[in-house]
N, C-alpha and C positions, 0 to 999 in steps of 0.2 A: 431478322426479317426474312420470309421465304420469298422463293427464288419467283417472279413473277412466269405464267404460262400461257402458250398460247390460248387464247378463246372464241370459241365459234357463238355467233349469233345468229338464227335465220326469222328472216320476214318477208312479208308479203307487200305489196305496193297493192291496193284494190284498182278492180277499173271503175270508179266513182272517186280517185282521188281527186283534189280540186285545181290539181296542175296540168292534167291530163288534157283536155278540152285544149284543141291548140295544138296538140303535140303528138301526134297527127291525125287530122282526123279521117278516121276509116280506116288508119295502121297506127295507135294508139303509144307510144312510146316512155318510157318512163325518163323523166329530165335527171340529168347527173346532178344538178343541183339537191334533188330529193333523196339518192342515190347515197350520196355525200353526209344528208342532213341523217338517213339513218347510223352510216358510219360514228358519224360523232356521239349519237344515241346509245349506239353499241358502249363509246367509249365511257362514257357518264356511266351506263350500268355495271359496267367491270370495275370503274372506281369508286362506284357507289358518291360519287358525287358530281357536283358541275362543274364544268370545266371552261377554257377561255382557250381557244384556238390561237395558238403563235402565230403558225406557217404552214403553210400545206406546202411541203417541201417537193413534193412529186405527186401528181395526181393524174391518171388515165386512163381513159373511158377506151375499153376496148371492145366492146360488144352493146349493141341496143339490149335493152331490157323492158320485155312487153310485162302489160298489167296482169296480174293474178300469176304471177312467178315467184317462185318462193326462190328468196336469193338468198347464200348462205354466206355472212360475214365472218372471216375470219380477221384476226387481232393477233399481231406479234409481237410483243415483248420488243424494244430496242435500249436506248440507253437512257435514264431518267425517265422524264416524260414524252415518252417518244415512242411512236409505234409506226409499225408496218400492217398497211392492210390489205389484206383481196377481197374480190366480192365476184363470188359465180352462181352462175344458175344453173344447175346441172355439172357440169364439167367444164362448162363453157366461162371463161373469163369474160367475166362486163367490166369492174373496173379494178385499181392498184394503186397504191402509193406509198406516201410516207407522210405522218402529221407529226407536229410539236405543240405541246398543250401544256397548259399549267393547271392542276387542282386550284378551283377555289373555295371551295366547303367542302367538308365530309358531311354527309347523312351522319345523325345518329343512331349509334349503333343497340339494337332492342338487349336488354338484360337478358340473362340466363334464369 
């Protein structure tokens, strides 16, 4: 089995998201709830499968994140199922943490 490595992910939150509305309006803010829900997306796509969220062992939101920001997800490798994450917009830290997750399916995987 090789050695698992860090992975970067980047995405964009739109300002037409449907969480937006609310939050705030006239200085528009993207919710760490949404923040979060890309995280785990990130983490699905690296295992190429779905997954079931343990424990958000440490989670925090250190910078606002306005709409149309391309935030770039990075993924760090821990031990089992277990990763470290950060998430910046530019150089700027918005959020960090630690989650524990279990695989529940693998995608199958297409022939050669």
């Amino acid at each position: 089995m090789s050695e698992r490595k860090s992975t970067e992910v980047f995405v964009t939150i739109q300002h037409d998201h449907p969480s937006l509305p609310g939050h705030f309006p006239g200085n528009p803010v993207v919710p760490g709830v949404v923040i979060l829900g890309q995280v785990f997306d990130a983490i699905r796509a690296d295992e190429r499968a779905s997954i079931c969220v343990l424990e958000a062992r440490t989670v925090k939101f250190h910078s606002p994140l306005q709409p149309n920001k391309q935030l770039c997800i990075t993924l760090n490798p821990r031990d089992g199922e277990n990763r470290e994450f950060s998430c910046r917009e530019g150089t700027t830290l918005i959020a960090s943490g630690q989650l524990r997750y279990r695989v529940m399916d693998t995608a199958p995987q297409e022939s050669l």
